[in-house]
C-alpha positions as CSV (number, residue, x, y, z in Angstrom):
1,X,0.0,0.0,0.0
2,X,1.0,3.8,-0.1
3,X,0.6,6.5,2.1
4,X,-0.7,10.1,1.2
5,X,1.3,12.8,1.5
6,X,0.1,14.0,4.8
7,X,0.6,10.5,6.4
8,X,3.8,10.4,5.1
9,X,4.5,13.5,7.4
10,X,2.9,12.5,9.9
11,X,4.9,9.0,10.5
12,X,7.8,11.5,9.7
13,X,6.9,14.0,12.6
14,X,6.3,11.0,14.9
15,X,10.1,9.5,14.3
16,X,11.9,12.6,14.5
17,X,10.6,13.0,17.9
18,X,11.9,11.2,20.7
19,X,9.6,11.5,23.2
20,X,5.5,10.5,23.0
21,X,2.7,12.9,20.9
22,X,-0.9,13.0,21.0
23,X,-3.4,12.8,18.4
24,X,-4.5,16.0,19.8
25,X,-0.6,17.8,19.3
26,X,-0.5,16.0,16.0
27,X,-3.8,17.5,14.9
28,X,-2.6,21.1,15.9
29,X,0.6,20.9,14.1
30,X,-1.0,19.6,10.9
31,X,-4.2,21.9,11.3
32,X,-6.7,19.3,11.0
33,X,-9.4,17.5,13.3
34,X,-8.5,14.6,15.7
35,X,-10.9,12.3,13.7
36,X,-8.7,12.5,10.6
37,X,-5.7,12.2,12.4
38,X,-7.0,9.1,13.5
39,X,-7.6,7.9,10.0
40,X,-4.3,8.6,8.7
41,X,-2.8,6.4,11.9
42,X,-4.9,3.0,10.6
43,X,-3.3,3.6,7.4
44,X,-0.1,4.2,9.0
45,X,-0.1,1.2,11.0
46,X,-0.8,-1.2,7.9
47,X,1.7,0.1,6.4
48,X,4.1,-0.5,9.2
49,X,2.7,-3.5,9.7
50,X,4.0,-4.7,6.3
51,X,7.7,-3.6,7.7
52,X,6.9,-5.4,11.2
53,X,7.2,-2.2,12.9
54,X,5.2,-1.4,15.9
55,X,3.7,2.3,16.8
56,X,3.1,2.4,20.7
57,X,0.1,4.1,22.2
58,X,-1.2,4.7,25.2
59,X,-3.9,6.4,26.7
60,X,-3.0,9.9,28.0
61,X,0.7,9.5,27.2
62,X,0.4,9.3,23.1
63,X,2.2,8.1,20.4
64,X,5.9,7.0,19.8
65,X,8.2,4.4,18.7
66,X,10.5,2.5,20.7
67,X,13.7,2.3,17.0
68,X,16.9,2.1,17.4
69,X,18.7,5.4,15.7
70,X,19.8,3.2,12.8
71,X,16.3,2.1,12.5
72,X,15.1,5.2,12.6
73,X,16.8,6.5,9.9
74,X,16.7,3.6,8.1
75,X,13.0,4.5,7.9
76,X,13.2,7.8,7.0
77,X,15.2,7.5,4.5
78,X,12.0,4.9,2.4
79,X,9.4,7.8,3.1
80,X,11.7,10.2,2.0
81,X,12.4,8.1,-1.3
82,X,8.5,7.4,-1.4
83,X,7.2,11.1,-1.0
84,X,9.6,12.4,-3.9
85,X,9.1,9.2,-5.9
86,X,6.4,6.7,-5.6
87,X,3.2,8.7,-4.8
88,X,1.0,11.1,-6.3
89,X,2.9,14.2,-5.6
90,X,1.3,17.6,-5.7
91,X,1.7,19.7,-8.4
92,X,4.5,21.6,-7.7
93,X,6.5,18.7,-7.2
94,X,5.3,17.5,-10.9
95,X,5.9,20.4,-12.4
96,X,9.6,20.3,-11.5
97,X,9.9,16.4,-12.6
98,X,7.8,16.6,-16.6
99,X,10.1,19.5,-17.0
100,X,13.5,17.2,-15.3
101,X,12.3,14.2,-17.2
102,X,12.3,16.5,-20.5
103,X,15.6,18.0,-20.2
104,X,17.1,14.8,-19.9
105,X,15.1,13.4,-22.9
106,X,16.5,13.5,-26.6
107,X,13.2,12.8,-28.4
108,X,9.5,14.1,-27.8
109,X,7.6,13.0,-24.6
110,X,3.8,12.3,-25.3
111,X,1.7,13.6,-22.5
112,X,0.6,10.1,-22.3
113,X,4.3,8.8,-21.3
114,X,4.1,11.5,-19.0
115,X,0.8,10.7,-17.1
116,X,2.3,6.7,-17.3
117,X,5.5,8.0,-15.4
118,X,3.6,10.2,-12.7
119,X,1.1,8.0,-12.6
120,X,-2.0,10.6,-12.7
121,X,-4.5,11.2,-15.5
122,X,-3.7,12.5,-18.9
123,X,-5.8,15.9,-18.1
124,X,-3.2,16.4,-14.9
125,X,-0.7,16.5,-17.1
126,X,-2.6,19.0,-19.3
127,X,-2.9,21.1,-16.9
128,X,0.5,20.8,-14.7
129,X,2.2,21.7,-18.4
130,X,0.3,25.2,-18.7
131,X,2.4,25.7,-15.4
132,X,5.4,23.9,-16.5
133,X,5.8,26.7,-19.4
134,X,5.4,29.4,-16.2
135,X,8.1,27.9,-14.8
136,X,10.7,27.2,-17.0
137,X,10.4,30.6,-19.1
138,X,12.3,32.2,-15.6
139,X,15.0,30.1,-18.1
140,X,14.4,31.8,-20.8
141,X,13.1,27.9,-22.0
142,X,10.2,27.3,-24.3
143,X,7.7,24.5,-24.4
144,X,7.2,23.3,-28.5
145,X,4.1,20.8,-29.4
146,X,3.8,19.3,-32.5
147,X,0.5,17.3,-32.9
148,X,1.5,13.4,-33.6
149,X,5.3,14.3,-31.9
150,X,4.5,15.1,-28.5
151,X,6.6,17.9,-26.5
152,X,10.0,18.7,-25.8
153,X,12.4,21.6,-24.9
154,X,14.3,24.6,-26.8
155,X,16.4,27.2,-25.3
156,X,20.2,27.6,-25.0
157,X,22.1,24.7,-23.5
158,X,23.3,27.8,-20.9
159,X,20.0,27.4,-19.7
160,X,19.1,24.1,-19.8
161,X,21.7,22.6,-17.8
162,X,21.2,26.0,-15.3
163,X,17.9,24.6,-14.9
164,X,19.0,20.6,-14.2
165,X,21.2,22.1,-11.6
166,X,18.7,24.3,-9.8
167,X,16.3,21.3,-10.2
168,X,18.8,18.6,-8.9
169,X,20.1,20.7,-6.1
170,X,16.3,22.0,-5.0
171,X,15.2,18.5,-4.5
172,X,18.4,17.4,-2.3
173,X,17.1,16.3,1.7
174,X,19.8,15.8,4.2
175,X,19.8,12.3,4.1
176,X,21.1,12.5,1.0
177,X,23.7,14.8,1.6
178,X,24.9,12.6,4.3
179,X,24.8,9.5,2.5
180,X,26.7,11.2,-0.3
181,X,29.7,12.1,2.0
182,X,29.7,9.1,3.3
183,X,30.3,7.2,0.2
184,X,32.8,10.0,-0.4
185,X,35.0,9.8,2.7
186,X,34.3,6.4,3.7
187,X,35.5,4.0,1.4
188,X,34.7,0.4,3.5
189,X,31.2,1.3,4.0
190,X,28.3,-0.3,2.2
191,X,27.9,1.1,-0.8
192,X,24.0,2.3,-0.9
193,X,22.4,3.8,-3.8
194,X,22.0,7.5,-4.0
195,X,18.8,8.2,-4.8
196,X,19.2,11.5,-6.9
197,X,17.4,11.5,-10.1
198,X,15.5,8.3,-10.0
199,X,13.5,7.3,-12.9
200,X,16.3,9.7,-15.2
201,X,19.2,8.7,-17.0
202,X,20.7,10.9,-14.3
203,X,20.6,8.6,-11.9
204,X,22.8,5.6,-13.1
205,X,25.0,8.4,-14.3
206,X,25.8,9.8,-10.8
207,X,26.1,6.3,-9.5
208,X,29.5,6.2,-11.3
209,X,30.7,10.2,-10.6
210,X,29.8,9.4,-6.9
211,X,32.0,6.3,-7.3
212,X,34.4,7.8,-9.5
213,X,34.8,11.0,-7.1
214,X,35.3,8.4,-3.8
215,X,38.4,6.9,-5.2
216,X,39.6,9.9,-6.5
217,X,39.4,12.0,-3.2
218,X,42.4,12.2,-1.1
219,X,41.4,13.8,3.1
220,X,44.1,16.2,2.3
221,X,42.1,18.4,-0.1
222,X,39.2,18.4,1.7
223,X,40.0,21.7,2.9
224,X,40.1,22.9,-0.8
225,X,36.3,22.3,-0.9
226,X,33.4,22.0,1.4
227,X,30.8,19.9,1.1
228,X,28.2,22.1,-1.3
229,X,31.9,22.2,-3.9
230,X,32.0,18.4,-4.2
231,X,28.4,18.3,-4.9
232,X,28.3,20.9,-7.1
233,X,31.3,19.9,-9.2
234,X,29.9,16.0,-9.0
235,X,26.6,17.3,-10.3
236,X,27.9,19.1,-13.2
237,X,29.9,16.4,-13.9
238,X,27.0,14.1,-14.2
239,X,24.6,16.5,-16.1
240,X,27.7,16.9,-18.4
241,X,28.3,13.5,-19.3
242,X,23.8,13.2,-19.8
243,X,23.8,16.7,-22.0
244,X,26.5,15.3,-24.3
245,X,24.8,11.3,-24.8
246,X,22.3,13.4,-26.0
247,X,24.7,15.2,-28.6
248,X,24.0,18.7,-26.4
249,X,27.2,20.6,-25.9
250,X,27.6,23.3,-24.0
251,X,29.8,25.6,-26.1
252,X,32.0,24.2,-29.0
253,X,33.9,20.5,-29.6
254,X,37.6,22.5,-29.4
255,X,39.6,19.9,-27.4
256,X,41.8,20.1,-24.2
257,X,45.0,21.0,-24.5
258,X,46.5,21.4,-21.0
259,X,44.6,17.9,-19.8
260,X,47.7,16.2,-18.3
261,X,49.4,19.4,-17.1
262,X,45.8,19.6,-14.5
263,X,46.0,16.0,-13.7
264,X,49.6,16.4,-12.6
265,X,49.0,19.2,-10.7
266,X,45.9,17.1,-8.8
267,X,43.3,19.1,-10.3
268,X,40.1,17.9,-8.9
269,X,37.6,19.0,-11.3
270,X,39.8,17.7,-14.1
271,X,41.0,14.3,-12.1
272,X,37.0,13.5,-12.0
273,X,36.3,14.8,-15.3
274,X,39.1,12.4,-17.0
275,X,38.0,9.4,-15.0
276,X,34.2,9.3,-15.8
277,X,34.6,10.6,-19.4
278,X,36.6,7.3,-19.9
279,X,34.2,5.3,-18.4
280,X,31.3,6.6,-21.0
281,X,34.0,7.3,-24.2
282,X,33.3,11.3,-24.2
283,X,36.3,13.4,-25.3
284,X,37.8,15.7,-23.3
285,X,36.0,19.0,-24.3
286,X,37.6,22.4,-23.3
287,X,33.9,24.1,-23.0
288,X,33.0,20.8,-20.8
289,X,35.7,21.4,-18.2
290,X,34.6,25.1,-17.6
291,X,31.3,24.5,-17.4
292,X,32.2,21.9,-14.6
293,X,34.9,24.4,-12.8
294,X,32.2,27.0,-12.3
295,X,30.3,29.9,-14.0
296,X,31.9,32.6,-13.2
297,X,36.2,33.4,-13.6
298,X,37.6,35.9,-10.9
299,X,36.7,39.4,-12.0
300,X,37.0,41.6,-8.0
301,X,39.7,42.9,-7.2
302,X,40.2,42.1,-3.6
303,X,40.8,45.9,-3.6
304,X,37.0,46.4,-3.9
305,X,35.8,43.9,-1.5
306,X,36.2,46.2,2.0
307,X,34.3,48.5,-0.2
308,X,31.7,46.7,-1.2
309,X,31.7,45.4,2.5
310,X,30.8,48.6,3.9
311,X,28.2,49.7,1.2
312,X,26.7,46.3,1.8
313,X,26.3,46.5,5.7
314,X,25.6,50.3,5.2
315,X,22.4,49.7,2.3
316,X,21.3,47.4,4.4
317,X,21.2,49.3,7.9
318,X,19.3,52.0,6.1
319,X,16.9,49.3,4.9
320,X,15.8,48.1,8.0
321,X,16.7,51.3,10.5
322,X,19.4,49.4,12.5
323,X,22.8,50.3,13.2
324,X,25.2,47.6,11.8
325,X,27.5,49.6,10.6
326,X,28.5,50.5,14.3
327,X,29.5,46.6,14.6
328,X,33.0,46.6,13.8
329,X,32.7,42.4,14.7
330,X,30.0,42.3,11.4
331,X,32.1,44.7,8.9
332,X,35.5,42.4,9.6
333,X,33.2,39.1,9.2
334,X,31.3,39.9,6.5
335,X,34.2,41.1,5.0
336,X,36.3,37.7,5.2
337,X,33.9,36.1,4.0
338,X,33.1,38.0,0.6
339,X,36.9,38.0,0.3
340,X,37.1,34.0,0.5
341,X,34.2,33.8,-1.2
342,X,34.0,35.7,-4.3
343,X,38.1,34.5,-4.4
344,X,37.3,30.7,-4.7
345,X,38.3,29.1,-7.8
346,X,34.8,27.4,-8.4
347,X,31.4,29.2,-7.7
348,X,28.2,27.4,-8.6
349,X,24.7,29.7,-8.0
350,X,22.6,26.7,-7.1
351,X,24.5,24.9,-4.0
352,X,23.4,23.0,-1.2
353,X,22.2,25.5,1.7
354,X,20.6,24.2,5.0
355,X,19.6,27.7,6.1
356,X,17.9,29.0,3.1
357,X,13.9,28.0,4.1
358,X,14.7,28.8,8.1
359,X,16.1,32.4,7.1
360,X,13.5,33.1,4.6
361,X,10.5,32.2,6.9
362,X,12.0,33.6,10.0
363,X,14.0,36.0,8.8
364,X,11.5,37.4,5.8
365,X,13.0,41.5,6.2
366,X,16.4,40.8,6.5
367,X,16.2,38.3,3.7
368,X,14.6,41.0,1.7
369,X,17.3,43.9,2.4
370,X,20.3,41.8,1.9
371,X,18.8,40.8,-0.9
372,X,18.0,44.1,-2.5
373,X,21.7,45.5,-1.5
374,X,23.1,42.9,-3.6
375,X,21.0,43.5,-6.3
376,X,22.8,47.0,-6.3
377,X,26.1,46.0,-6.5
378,X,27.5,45.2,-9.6
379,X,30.3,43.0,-7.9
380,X,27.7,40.9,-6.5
381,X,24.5,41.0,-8.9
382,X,25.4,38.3,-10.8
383,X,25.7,36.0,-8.0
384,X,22.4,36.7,-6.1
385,X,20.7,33.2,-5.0
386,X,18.6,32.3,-2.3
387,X,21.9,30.3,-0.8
388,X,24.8,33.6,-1.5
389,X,21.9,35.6,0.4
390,X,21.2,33.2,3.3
391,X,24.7,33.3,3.9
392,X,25.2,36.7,4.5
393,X,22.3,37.0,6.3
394,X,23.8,34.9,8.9
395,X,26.3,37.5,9.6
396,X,23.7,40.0,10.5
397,X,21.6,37.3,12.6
398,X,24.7,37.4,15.1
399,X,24.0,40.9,15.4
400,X,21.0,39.8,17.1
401,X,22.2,37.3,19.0
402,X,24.7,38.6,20.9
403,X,25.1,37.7,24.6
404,X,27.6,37.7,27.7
405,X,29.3,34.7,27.4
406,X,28.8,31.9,30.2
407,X,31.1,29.2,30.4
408,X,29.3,26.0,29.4
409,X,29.2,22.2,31.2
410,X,28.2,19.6,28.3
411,X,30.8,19.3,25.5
412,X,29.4,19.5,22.5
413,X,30.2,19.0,18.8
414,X,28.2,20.7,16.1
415,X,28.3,19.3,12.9
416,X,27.1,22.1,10.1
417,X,28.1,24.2,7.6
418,X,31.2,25.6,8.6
419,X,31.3,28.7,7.3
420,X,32.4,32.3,9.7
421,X,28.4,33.1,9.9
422,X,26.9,29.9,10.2
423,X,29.3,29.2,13.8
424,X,29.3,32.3,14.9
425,X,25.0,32.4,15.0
426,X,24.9,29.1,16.1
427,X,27.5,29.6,18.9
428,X,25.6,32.9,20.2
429,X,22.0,31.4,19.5
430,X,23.3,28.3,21.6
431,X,24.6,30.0,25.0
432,X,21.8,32.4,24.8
433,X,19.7,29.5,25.1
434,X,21.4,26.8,27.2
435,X,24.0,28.3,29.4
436,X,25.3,25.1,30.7
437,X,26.1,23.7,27.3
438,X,29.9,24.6,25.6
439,X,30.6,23.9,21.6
440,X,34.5,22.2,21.5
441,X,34.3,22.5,18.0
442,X,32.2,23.0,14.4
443,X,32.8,20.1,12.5
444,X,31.3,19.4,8.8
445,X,29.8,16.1,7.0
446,X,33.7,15.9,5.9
447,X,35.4,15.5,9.2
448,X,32.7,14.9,11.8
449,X,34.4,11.5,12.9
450,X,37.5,12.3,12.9
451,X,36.6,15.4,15.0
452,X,34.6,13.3,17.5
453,X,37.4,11.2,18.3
454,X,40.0,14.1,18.7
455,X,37.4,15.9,21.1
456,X,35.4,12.9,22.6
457,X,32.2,15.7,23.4
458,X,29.5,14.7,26.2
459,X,27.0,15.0,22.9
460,X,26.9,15.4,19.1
461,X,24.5,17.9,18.1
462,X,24.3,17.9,14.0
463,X,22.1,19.4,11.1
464,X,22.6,16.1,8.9
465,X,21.3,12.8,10.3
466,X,24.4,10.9,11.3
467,X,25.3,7.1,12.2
468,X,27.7,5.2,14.4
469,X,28.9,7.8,16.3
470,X,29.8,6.2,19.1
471,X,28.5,9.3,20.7
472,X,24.9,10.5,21.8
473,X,23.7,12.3,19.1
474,X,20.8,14.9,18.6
475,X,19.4,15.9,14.7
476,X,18.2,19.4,14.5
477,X,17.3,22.0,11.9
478,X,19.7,24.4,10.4
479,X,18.8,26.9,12.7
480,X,17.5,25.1,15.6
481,X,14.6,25.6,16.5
482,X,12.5,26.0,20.0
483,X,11.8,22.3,20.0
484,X,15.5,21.4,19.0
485,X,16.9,23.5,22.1
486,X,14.3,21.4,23.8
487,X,15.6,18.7,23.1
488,X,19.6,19.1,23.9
489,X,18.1,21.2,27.3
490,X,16.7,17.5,28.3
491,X,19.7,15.5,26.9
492,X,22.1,18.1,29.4
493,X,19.6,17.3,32.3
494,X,19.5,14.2,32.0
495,X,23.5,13.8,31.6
496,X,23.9,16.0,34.5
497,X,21.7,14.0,36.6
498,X,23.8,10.4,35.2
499,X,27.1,12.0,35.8
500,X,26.8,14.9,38.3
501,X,29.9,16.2,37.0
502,X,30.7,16.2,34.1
503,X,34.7,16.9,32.7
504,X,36.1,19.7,32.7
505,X,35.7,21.6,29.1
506,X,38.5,22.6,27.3
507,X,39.3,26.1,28.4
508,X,38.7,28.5,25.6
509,X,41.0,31.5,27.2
510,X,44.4,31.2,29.2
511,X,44.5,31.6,33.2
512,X,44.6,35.3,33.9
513,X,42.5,37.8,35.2
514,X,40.5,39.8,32.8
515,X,42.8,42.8,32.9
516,X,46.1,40.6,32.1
517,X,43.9,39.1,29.8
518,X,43.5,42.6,27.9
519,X,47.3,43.5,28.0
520,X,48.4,40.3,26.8
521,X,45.5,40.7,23.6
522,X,46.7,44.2,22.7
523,X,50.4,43.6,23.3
524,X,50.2,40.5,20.8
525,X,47.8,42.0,18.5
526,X,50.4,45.2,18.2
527,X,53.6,42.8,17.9
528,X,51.8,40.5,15.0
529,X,51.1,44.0,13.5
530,X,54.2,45.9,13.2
531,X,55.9,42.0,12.1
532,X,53.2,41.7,9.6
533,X,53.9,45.3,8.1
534,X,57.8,44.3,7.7
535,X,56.7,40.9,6.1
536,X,54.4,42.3,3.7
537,X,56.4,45.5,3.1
538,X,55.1,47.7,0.2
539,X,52.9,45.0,-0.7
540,X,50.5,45.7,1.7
541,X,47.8,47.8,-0.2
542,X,47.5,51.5,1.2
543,X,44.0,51.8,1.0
544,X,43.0,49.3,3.4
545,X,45.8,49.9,6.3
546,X,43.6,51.1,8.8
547,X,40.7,47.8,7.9
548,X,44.3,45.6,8.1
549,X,45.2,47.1,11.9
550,X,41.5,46.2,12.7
551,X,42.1,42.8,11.3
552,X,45.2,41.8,12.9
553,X,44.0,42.8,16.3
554,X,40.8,40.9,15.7
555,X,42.4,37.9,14.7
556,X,44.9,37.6,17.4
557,X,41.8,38.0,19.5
558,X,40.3,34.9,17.8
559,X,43.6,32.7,18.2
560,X,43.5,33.4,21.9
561,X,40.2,32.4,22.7
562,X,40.4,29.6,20.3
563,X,37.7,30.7,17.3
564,X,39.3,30.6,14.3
565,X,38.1,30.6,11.3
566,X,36.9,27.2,10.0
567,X,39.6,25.2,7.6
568,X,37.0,23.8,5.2
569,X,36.3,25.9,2.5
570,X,37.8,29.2,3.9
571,X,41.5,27.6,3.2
572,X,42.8,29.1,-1.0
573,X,45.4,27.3,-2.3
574,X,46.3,29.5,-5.2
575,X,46.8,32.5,-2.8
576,X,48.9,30.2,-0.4
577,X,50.8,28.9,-2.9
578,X,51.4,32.6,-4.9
579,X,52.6,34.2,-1.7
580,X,54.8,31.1,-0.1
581,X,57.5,32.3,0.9
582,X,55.6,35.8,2.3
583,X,53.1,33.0,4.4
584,X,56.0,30.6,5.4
585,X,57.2,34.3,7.1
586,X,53.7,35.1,8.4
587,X,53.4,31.3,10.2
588,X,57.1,31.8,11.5
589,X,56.2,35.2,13.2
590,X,52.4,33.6,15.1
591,X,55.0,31.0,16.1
592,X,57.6,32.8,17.7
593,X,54.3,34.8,19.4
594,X,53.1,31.5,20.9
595,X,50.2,31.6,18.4
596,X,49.1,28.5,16.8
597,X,47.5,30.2,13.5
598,X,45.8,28.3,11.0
599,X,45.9,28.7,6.9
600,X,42.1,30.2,7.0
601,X,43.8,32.6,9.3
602,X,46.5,33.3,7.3
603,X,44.2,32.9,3.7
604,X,42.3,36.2,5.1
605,X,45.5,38.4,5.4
606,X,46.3,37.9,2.4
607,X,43.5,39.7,1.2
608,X,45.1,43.2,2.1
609,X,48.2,42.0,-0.6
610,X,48.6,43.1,-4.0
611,X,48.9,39.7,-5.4
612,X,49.2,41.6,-8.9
């Protein structure tokens, strides 16, 4: 049998909580009446029943399962697959699969094949295309019909594979993420499918880049990428190899020349290119490998990006009548991370981002603002997405969330997106809410085990549903919400109840009174200054001198109370390798200061460097 859509999320709702719910809480949540509640459980219970699963109940106390995690997401996982592919989805959801299923079809699709694939009527389709062609003129794509043909696609290839990517990447759940990165960084696992793309071509395709990509991947160059890089570039690779079995190129047939020049330097993109191309016969297509690189070459000049920094924060103050700008924290933030991120080597406008629904419904104004400052800026309008938007916006939602700092009990681990904004709201939203909890360290998909067993934390708390841990572990949203904080309150109760005392955390600041404390900062930060200025010489660009004293001081500050920025993805090997005898100087001087610096540290400095 198959569940509806609304029983689906119901048996969903019931196994992401831990403890019991009513019929009455369930109701609420979904807005309907007890009594259909009630119906949608004896439909649930058959279908468990098929899996030999039992849902508990009990009078006054509710509803819940008694899974191990495994189980749990084991679970999960089959409704997940079942609600994108197995049922009658609405029509949104079958809007964005005719026009998937027609991108990645050569010939003309009758509306019949169509309504045999979703499995709904012939007039569905008739109606879901009249909003298919809605949605993919935002493409610039057109919908033909040719009576006795069927239907199919025009446009420029541009467009068409712009639209696989956003379609592809829109339809990603956690689960998948997870089990991606798994196969990617765990090579003696079980190898599970990855259920991207099913009932497409796409789908046996990625099977291969996913494998291809896993024995490619070295852990040392996970720093070159995060997690939304690797999917990005894996995608591409896969609607590549689709777009050309289809005889679609995406610019002309001009040959590589410099092929074995990139795969002796390591080059990722062209490593994984090379590999799966031989598996499927393609030649090596110069057009191919930039489309699977990125869009968009490096135009800023890092001269610009404090500039655009402060018009940014600035537009956007005077948007929503609050005083950012007076946040010297946000301007030196925001600023390291347009600088690292309009500097990376590969940019892809449709990646992977946890926050984007939680910022937009929480967050609808600031969301707005940010989003109408960038649309100002030349530097950054061709890059505005929902995700480039969402990230920033995390760097204001600090703003918000700052509070006195109280030293925490429970070690935790939080595995997330790792980027400047995402820790630093997370880390404030955290101890505002539960002061007796203290975050070791951010870890990512990537690294989270090998982070674990470095730190061995009281808890994992993570955004992506995770697997033998060896470690209690609690799933949350990207931003967590008031039932997540729930949730790790009860975990840190209970804990503290087990274990009275828990171990001491890791101190994040050395032993001395707070006014030693302050002399030490500003005697450090001014010593690292004046070396830095010798280092970097007339090299050091004069318009942002003052910005670089700020910077220096600030990051000293982070060394010493152990917040650095984040290695994965904030780390550029071209810039390292460009200036490497200037950052082999750099490291030597933190050294001598007692300062363990890291390269995202030392990446960011080299933003106030005329590389030219």
């Amino acid at each position: 049998m198959q569940l509806s859509k609304r029983e689906i999320k119901v048996l969903l709702r019931l196994l992401e909580n831990e403890d019991s719910l009513t019929t009455k809480e369930l109701a609420e949540y979904f807005q309907v009446s007890v009594r259909t509640i009630k119906y949608d459980l004896d439909n649930i219970r058959l279908w468990l029943n098929d899996r030999e699963i039992i849902l508990h109940a009990q009078r006054s106390k509710g509803l819940w399962f008694e899974l191990t995690k495994t189980q749990r997401l084991t679970l999960k996982n089959e409704l997940l697959e079942e609600e994108r592919f197995e049922i009658f989805p609405d029509q949104k959801l079958r809007v964005e699969q005719i026009a998937l299923m027609l991108l990645f079809t050569e010939e003309a699709t009758t509306t019949n094949q169509l309504a045999d694939w979703l499995g709904v009527s012939k007039n569905t389709v008739v109606t879901d295309l009249e909003k298919v062609e809605l949605f993919i003129a935002s493409y610039q794509l057109e919908l033909k019909r040719q009576s006795g043909q069927g239907i199919w696609l025009t446009g420029s290839e541009e467009n068409c594979r712009s639209l696989m990517d956003y379609l592809l990447h829109h339809n990603l759940t956690e689960y998948d993420i997870y089990q991606i990165m798994n196969r990617l960084t765990n090579h003696d696992q079980p190898k599970q499918p990855i259920h991207i793309g099913k009932g497409l071509p796409f789908y046996e395709v990625y099977q291969v880049v996913v494998q291809q990509t896993a024995q490619l991947l070295d852990p040392i160059v996970t720093n070159e990428f995060d997690y939304a890089e690797l999917l990005a570039i894996t995608f591409r690779v896969a609607i590549s190899v689709c777009r050309l079995q289809l005889n679609h190129s995406i610019g002309t047939f001009t040959m590589m020349s410099n092929a074995q020049e990139l795969l002796k330097k390591q080059d990722i993109p062209m490593m994984l290119m090379h590999a799966v191309f031989s598996v499927y016969d393609l030649p090596l297509f110069k057009d191919e490998y930039e489309y699977i690189c990125s869009d968009r070459a490096k135009e800023n000049d890092q001269e610009d990006i404090l500039k655009l920094t402060i018009q940014l924060v600035h537009s956007i103050s005077e948007e929503l009548k609050v005083s950012f700008s007076d946040d010297a924290q946000l301007v030196t933030n925001l600023f390291a991370h347009l600088s690292l991120r309009l500097g990376k080597r590969h940019l892809y406008p449709n990646e992977y981002n946890p926050f984007v629904e939680d910022i937009k419904s929480l967050h609808p104004q600031l969301f707005t603002a940010i989003e109408k400052a960038c649309a100002q800026m030349p530097a950054t309008k061709q890059l505005i997405n929902d995700s480039f938007i969402a990230y920033i916006a995390l760097h204001f939602l600090v703003y918000f969330e700052k509070e006195k700092f109280e030293q925490g009990v429970a070690r935790v681990v939080y595995v997330c997106s790792t980027g400047l904004g995402v820790t630093n709201l997370i880390q404030q939203k955290m101890e505002e809410e539960i002061p007796n909890v203290e975050i070791v360290c951010f870890a990512s998909v990537l690294n989270a085990a090998s982070v674990i067993k470095k730190y061995k934390p009281d808890l994992v708390i993570s955004i992506f549903p995770m697997e033998d841990l060896n470690c209690p572990t609690i799933k949350v949203n990207a931003i967590p919400s008031k039932e997540d904080i729930q949730n790790i309150k009860r975990f840190t109760r209970q804990t503290l109840g087990e274990k009275r005392t828990l171990s001491n955390p890791v101190s994040r600041i050395p032993e001395l009174s707070s006014e030693e404390l302050s002399r030490e900062v500003i005697l450090k930060g001014y010593v690292i200054y004046e070396g830095l200025k010798k280092i970097f010489g007339k090299l050091l660009k004069r318009e942002t001198e003052e910005a670089f004293l700020l910077h220096v001081f600030l990051m000293v500050h982070r060394i010493m109370f152990k917040h650095q920025y984040q290695l994965e993805g904030n780390v550029n090997p071209d810039i390292l390798l460009l200036n490497q005898t200037l950052f082999k100087q750099a490291e030597q001087l933190f050294s001598e200061n007692d300062l363990a610096v890291n390269e995202a540290e030392l990446t960011a400095l080299f933003n106030y460097v005329d590389n030219r």
